[in-house]
Biopython code that builds the backbone (N, CA, C, O; Angstrom):
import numpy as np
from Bio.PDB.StructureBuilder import StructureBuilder

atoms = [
    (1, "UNK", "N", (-49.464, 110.396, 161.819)),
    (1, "UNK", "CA", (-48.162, 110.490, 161.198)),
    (1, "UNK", "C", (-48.311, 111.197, 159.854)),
    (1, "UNK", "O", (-49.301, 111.018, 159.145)),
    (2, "UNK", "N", (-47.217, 112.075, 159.493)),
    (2, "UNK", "CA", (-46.864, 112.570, 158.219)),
    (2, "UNK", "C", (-47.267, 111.949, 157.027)),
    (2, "UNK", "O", (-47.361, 110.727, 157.149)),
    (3, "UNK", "N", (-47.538, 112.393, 155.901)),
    (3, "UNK", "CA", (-47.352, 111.547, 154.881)),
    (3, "UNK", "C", (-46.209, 112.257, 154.421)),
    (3, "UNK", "O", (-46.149, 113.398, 153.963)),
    (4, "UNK", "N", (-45.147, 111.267, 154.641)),
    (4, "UNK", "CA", (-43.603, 111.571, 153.976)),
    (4, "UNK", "C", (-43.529, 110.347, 152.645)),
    (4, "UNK", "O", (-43.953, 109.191, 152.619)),
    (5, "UNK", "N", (-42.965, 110.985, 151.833)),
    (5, "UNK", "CA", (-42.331, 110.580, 150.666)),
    (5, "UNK", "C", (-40.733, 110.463, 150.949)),
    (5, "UNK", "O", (-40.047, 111.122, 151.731)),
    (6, "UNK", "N", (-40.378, 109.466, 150.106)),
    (6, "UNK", "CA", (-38.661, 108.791, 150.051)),
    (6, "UNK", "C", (-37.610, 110.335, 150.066)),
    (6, "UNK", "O", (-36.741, 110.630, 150.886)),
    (7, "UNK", "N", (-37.952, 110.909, 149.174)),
    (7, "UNK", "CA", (-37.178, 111.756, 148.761)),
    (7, "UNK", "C", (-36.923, 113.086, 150.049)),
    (7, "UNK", "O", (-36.029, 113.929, 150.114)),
    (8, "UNK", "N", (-38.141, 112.826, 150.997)),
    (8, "UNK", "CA", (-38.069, 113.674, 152.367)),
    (8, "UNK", "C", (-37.666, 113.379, 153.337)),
    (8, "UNK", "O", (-37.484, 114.166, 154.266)),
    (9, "UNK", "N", (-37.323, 111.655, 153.372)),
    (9, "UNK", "CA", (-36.555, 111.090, 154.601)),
    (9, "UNK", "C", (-35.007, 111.662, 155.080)),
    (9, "UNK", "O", (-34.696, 112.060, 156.203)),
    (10, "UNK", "N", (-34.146, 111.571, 153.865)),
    (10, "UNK", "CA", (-33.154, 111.876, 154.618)),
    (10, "UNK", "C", (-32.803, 113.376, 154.277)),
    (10, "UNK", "O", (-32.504, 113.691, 153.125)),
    (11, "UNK", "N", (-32.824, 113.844, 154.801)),
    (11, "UNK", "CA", (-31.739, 115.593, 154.736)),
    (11, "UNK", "C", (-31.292, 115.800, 154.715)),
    (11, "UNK", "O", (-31.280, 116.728, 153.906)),
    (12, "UNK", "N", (-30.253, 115.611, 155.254)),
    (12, "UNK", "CA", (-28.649, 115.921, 155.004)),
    (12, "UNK", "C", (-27.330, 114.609, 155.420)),
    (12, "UNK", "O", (-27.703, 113.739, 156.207)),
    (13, "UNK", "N", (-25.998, 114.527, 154.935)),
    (13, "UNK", "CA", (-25.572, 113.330, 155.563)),
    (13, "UNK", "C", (-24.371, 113.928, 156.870)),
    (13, "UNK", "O", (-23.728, 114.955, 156.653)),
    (14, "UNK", "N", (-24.253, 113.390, 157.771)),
    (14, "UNK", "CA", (-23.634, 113.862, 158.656)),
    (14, "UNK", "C", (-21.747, 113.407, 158.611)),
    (14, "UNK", "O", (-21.062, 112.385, 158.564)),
    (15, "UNK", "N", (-21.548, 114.923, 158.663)),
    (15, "UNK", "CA", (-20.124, 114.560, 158.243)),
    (15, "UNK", "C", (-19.264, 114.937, 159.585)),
    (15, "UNK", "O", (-19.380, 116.053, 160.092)),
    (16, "UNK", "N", (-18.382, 113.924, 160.138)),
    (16, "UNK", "CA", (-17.819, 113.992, 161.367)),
    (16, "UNK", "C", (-16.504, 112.855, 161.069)),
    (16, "UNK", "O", (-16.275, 111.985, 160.229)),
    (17, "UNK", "N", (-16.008, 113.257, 161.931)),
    (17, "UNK", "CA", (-14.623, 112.551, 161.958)),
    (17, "UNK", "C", (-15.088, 110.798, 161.949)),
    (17, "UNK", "O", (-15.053, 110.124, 160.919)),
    (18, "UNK", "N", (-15.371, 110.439, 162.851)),
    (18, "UNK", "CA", (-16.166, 108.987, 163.347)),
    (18, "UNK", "C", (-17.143, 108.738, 162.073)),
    (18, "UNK", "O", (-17.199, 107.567, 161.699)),
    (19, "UNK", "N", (-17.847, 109.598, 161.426)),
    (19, "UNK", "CA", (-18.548, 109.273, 159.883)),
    (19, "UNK", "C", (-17.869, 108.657, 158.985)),
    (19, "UNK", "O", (-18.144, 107.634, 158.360)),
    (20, "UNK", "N", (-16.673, 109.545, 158.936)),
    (20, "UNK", "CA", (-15.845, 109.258, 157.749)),
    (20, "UNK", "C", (-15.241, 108.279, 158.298)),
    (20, "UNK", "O", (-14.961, 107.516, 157.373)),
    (21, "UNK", "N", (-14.784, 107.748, 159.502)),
    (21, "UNK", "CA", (-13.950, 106.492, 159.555)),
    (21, "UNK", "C", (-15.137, 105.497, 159.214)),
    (21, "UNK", "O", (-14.702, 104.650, 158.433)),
    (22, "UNK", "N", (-16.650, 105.256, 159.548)),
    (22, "UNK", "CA", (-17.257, 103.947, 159.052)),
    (22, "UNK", "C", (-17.266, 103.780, 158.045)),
    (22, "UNK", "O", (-17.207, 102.634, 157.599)),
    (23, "UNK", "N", (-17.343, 104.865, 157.261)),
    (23, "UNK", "CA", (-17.278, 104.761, 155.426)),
    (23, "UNK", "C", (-16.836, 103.352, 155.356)),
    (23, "UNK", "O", (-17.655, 102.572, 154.869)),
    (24, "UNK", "N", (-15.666, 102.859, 155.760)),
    (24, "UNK", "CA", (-14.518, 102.510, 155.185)),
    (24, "UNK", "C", (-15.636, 100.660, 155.239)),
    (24, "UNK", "O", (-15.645, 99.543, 154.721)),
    (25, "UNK", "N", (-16.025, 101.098, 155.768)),
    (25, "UNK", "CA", (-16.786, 99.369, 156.245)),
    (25, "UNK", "C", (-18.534, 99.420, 155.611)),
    (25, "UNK", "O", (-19.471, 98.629, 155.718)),
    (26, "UNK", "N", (-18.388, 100.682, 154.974)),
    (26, "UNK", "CA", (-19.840, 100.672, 154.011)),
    (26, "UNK", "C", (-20.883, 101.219, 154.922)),
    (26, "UNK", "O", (-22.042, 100.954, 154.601)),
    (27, "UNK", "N", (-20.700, 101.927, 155.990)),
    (27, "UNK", "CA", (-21.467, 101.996, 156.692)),
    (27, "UNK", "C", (-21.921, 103.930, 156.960)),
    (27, "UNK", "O", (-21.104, 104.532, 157.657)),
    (28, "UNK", "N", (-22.719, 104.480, 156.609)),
    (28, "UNK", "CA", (-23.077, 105.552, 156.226)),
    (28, "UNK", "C", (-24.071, 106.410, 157.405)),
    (28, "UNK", "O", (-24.985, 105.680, 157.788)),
    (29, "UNK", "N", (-24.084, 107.542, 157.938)),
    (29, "UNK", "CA", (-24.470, 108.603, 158.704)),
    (29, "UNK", "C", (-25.127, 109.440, 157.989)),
    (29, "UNK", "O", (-24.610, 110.076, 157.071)),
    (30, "UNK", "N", (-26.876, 109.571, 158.486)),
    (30, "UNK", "CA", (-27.766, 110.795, 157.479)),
    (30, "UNK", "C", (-28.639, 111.161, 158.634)),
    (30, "UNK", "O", (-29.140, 110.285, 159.340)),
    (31, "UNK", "N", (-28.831, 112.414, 158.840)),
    (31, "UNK", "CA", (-30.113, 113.386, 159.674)),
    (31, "UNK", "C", (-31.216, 112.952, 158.876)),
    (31, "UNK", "O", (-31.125, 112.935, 157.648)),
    (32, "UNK", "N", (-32.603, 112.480, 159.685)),
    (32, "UNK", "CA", (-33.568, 111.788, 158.693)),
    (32, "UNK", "C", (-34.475, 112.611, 159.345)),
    (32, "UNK", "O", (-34.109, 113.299, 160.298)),
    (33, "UNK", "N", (-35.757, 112.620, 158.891)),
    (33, "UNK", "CA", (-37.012, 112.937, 159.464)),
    (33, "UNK", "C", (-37.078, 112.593, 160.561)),
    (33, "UNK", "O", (-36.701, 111.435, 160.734)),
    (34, "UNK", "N", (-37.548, 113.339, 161.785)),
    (34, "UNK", "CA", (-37.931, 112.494, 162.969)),
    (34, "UNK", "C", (-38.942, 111.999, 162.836)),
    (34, "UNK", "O", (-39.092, 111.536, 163.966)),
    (35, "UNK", "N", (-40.322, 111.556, 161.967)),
    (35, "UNK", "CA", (-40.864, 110.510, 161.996)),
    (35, "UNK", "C", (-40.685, 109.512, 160.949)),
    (35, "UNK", "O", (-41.546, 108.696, 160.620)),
    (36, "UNK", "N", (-39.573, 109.616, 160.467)),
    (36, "UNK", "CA", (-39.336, 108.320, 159.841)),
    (36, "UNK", "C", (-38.599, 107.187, 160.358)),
    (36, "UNK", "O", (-37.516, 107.276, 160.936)),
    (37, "UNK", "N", (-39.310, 105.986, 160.096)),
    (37, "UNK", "CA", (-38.806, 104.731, 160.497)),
    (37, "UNK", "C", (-37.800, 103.600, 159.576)),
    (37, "UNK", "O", (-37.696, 103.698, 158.353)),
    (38, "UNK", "N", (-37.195, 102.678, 160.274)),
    (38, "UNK", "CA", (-36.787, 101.919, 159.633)),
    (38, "UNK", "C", (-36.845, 101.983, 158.328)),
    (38, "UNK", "O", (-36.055, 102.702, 157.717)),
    (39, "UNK", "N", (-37.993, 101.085, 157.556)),
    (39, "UNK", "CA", (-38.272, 100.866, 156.998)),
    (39, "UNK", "C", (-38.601, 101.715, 155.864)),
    (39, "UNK", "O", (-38.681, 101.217, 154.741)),
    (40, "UNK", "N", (-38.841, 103.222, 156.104)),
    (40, "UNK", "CA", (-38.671, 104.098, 155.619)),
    (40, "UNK", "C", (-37.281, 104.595, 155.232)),
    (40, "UNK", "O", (-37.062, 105.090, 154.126)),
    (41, "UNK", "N", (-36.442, 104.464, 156.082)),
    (41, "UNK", "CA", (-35.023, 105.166, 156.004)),
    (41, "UNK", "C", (-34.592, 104.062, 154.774)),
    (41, "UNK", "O", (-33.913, 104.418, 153.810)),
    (42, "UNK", "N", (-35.048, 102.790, 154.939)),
    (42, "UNK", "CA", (-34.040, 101.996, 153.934)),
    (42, "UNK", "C", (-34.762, 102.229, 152.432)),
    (42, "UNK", "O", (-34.165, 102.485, 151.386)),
    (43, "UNK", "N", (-35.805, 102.116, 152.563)),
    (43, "UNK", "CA", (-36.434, 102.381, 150.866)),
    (43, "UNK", "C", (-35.898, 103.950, 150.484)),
    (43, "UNK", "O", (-35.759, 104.297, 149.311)),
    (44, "UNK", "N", (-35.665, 104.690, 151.429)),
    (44, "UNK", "CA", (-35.086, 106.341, 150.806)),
    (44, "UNK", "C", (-33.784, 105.908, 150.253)),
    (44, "UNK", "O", (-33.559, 106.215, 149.082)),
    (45, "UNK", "N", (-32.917, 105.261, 150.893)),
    (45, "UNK", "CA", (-31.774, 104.986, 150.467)),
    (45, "UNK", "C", (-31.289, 103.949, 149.351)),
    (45, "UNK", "O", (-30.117, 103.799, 149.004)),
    (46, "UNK", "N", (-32.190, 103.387, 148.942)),
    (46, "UNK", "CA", (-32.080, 102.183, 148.094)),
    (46, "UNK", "C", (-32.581, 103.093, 146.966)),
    (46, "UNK", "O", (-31.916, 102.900, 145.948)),
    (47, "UNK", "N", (-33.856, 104.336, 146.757)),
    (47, "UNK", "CA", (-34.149, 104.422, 145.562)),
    (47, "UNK", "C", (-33.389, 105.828, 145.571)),
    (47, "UNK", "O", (-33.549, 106.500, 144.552)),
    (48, "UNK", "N", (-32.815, 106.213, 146.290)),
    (48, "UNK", "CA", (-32.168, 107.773, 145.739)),
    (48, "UNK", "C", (-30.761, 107.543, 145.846)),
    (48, "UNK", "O", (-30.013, 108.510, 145.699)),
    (49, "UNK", "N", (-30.306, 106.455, 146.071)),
    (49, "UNK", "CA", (-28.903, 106.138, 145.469)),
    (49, "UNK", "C", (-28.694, 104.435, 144.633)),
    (49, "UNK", "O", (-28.316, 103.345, 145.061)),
    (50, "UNK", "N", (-29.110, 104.873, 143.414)),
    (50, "UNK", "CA", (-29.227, 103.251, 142.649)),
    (50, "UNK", "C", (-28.105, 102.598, 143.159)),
    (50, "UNK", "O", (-27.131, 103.024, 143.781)),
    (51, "UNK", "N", (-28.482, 101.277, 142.707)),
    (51, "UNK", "CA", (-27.590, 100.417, 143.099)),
    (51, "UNK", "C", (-26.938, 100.085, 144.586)),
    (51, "UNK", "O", (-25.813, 99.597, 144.687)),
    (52, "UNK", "N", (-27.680, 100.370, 145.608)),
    (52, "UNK", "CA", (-27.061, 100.379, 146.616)),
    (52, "UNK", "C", (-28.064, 99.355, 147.172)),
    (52, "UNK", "O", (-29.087, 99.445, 146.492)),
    (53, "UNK", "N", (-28.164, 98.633, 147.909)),
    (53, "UNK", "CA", (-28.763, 97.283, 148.835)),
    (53, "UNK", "C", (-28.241, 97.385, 150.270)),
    (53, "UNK", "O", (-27.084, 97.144, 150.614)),
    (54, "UNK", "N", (-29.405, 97.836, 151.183)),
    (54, "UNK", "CA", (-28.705, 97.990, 152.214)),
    (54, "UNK", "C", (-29.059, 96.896, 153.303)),
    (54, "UNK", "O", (-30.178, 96.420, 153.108)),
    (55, "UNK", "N", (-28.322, 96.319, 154.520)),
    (55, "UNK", "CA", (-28.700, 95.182, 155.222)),
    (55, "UNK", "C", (-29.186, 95.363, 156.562)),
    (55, "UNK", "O", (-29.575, 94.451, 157.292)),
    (56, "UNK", "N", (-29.136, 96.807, 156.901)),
    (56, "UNK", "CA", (-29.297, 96.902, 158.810)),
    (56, "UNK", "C", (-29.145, 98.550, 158.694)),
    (56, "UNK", "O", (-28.205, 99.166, 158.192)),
    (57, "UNK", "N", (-30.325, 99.075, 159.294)),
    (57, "UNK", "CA", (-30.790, 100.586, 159.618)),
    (57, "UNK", "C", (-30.429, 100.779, 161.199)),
    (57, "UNK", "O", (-30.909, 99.855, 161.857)),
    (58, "UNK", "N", (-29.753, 101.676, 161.943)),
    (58, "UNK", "CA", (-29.934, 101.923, 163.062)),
    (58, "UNK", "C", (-30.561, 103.558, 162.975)),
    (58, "UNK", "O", (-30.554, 104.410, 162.087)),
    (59, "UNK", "N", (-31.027, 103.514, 164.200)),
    (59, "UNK", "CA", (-31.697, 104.667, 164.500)),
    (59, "UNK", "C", (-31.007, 105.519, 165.967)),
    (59, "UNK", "O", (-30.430, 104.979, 166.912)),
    (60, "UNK", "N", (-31.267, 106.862, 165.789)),
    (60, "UNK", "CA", (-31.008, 107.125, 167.335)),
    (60, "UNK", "C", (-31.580, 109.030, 167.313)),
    (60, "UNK", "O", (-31.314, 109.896, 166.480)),
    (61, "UNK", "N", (-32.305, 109.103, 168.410)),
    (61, "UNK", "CA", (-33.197, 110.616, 168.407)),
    (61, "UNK", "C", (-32.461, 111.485, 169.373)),
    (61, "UNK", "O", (-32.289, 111.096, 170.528)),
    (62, "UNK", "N", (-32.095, 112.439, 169.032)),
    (62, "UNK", "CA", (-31.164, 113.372, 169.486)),
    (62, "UNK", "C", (-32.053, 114.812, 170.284)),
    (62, "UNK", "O", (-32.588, 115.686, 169.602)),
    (63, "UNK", "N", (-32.061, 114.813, 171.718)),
    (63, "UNK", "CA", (-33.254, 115.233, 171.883)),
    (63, "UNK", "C", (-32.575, 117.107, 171.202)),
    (63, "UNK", "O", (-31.515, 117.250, 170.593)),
    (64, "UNK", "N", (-33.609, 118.314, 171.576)),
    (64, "UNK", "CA", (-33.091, 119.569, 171.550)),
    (64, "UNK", "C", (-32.629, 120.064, 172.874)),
    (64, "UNK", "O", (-33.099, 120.005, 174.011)),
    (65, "UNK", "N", (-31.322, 120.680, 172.241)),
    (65, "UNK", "CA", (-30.812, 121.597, 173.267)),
    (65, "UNK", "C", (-31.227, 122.429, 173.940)),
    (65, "UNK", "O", (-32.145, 122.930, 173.292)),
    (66, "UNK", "N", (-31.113, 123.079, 175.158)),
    (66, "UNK", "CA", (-31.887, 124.320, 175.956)),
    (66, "UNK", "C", (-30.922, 125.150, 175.521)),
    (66, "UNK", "O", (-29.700, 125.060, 175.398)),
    (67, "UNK", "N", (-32.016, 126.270, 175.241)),
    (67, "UNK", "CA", (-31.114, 127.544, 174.712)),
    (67, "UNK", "C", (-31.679, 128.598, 175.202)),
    (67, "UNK", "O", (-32.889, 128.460, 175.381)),
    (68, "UNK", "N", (-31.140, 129.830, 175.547)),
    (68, "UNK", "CA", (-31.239, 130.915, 176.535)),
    (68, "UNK", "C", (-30.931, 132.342, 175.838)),
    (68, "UNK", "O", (-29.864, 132.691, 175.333)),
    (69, "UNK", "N", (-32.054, 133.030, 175.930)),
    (69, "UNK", "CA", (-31.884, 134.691, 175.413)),
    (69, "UNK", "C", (-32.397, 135.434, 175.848)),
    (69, "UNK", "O", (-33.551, 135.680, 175.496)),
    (70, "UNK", "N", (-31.550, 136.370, 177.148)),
    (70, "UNK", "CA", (-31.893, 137.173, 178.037)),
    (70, "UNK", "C", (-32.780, 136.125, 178.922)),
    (70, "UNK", "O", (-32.327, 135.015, 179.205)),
    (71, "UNK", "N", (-34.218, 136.603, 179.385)),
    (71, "UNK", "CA", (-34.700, 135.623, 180.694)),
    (71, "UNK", "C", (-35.657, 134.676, 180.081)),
    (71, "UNK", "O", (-36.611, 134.146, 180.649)),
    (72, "UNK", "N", (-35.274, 134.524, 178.818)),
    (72, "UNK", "CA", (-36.633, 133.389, 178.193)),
    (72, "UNK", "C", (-35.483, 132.031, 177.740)),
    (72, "UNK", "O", (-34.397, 132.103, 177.166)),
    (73, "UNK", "N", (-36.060, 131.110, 178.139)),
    (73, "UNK", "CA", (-35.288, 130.015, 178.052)),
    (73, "UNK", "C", (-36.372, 129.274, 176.979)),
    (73, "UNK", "O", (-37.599, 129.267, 177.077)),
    (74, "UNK", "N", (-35.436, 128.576, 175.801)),
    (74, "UNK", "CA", (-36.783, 127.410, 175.243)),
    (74, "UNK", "C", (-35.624, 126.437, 174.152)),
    (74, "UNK", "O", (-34.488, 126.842, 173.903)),
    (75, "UNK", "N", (-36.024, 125.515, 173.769)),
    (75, "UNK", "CA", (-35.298, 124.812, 172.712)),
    (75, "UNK", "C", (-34.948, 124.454, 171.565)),
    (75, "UNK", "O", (-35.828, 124.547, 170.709)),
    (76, "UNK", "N", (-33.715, 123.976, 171.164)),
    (76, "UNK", "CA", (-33.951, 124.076, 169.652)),
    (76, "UNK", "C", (-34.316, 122.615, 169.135)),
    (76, "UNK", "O", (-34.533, 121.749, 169.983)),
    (77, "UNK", "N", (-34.372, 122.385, 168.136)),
    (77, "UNK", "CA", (-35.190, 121.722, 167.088)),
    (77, "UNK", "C", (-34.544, 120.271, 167.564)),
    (77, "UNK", "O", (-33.324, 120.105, 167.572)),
    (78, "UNK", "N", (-35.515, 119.199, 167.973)),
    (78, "UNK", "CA", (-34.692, 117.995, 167.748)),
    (78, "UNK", "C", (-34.089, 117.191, 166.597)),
    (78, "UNK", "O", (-33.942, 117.769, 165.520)),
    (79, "UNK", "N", (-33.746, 115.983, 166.717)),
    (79, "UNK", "CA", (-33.043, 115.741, 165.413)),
    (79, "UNK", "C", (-32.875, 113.652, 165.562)),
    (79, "UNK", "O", (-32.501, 112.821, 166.389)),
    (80, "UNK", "N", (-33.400, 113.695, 164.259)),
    (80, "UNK", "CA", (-32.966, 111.865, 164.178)),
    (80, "UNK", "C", (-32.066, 111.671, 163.210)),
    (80, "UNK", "O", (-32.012, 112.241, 162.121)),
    (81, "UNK", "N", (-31.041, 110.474, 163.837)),
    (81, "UNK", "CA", (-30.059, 110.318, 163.188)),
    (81, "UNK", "C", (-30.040, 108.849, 162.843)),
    (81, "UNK", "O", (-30.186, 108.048, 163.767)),
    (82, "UNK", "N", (-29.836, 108.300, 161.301)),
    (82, "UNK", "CA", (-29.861, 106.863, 161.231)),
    (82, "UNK", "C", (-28.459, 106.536, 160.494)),
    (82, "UNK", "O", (-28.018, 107.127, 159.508)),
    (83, "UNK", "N", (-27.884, 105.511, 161.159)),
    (83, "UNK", "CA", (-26.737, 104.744, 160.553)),
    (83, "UNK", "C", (-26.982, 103.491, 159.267)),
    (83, "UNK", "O", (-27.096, 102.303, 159.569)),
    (84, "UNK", "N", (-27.016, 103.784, 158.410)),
    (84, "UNK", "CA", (-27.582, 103.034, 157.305)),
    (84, "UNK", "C", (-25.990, 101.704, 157.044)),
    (84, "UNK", "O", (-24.832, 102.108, 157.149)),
    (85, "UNK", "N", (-26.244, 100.584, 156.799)),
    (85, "UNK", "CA", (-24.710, 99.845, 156.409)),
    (85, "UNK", "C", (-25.562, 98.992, 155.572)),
    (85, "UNK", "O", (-26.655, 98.497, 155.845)),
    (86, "UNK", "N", (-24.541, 98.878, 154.017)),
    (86, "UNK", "CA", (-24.989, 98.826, 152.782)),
    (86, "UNK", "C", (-23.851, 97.538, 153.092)),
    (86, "UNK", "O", (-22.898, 97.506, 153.870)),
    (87, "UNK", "N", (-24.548, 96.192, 151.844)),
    (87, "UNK", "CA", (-23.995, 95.180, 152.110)),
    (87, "UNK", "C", (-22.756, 94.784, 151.560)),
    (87, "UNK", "O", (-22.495, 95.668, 150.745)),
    (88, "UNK", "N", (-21.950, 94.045, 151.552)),
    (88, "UNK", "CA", (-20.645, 94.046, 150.802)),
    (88, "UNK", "C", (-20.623, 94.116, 149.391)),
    (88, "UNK", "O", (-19.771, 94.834, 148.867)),
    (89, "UNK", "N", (-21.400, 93.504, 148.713)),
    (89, "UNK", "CA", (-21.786, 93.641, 147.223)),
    (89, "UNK", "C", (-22.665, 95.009, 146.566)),
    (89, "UNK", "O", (-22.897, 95.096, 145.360)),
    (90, "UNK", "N", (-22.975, 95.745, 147.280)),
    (90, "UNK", "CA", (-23.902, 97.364, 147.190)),
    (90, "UNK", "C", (-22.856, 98.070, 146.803)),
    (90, "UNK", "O", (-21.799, 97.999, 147.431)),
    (91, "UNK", "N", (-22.997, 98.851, 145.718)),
    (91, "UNK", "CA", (-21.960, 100.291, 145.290)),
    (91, "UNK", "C", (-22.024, 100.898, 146.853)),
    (91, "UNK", "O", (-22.761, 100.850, 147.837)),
    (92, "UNK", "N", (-20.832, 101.467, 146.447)),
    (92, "UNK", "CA", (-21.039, 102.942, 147.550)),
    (92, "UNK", "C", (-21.411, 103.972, 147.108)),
    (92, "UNK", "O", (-21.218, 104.225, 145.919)),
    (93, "UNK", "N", (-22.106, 104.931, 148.014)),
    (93, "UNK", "CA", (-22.762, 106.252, 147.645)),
    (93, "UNK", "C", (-21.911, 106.962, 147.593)),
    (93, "UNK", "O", (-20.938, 106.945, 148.346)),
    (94, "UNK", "N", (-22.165, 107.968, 146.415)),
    (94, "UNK", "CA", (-21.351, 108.749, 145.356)),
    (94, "UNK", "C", (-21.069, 109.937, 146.418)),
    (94, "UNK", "O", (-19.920, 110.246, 146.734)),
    (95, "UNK", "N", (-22.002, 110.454, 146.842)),
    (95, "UNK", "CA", (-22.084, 111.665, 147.812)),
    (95, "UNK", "C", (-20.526, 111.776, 148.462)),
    (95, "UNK", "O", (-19.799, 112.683, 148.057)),
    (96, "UNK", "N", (-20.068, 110.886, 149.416)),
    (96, "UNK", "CA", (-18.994, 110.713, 150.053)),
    (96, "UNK", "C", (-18.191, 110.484, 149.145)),
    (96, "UNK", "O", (-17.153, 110.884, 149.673)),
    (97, "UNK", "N", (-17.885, 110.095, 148.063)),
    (97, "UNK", "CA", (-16.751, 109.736, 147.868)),
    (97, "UNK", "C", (-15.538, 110.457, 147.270)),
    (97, "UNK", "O", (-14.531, 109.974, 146.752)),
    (98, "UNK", "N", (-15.977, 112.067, 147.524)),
    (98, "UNK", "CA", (-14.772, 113.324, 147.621)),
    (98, "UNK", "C", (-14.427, 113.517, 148.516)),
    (98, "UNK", "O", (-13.742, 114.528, 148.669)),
    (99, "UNK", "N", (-14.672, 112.754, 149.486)),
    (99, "UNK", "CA", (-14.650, 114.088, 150.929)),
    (99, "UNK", "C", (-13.514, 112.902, 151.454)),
    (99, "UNK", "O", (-12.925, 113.043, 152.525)),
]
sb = StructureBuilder()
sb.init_structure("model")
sb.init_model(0)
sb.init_chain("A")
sb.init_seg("    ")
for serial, (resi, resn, name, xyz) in enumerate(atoms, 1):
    if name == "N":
        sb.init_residue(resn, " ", resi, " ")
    sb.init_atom(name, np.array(xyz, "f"), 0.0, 1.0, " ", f" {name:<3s}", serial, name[0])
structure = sb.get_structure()
């Protein structure tokens, strides 16, 4: 395994219709490393957004698509996605809260 650091777990946060409705219940969508775990995903999120305490990480691996150009077929990049939900007393993350 990688040696990943906090600050490399998550990449980007995933913004979708169904994202923005969990907001509402504290519950947050981020593209993470595919070898990061649990336990990883929650310490990224606890120290790169202060004040936040989070209670339950889900995970889910999104395999790659088949993609096709002219007669060579091959795939693109897979992708992990974790549902982070921060506890009732945790700020909410600043990131979302324009959108």
């Amino acid at each position: 395994m990688a040696n990943i650091q906090y600050y490399d777990v998550i990449q980007r946060p995933v913004i979708t219709e169904k994202s923005m409705g969990m907001m509402a219940a504290k519950e947050y969508t981020f593209y993470v490393h595919t070898e990061a775990n649990k336990a990883m995903i929650k310490e990224a999120v606890e120290r790169m957004f202060p004040g936040t305490k989070v209670e339950r990480v889900n995970t889910l691996n999104i395999q790659g698509k088949k993609k096709r150009r002219g007669t060579s077929v091959g795939l693109s990049a897979k992708k992990k996605k974790a549902m982070v939900k921060l506890t009732p007393e945790s700020k909410e993350i600043e990131i979302f809260s324009g959108l």
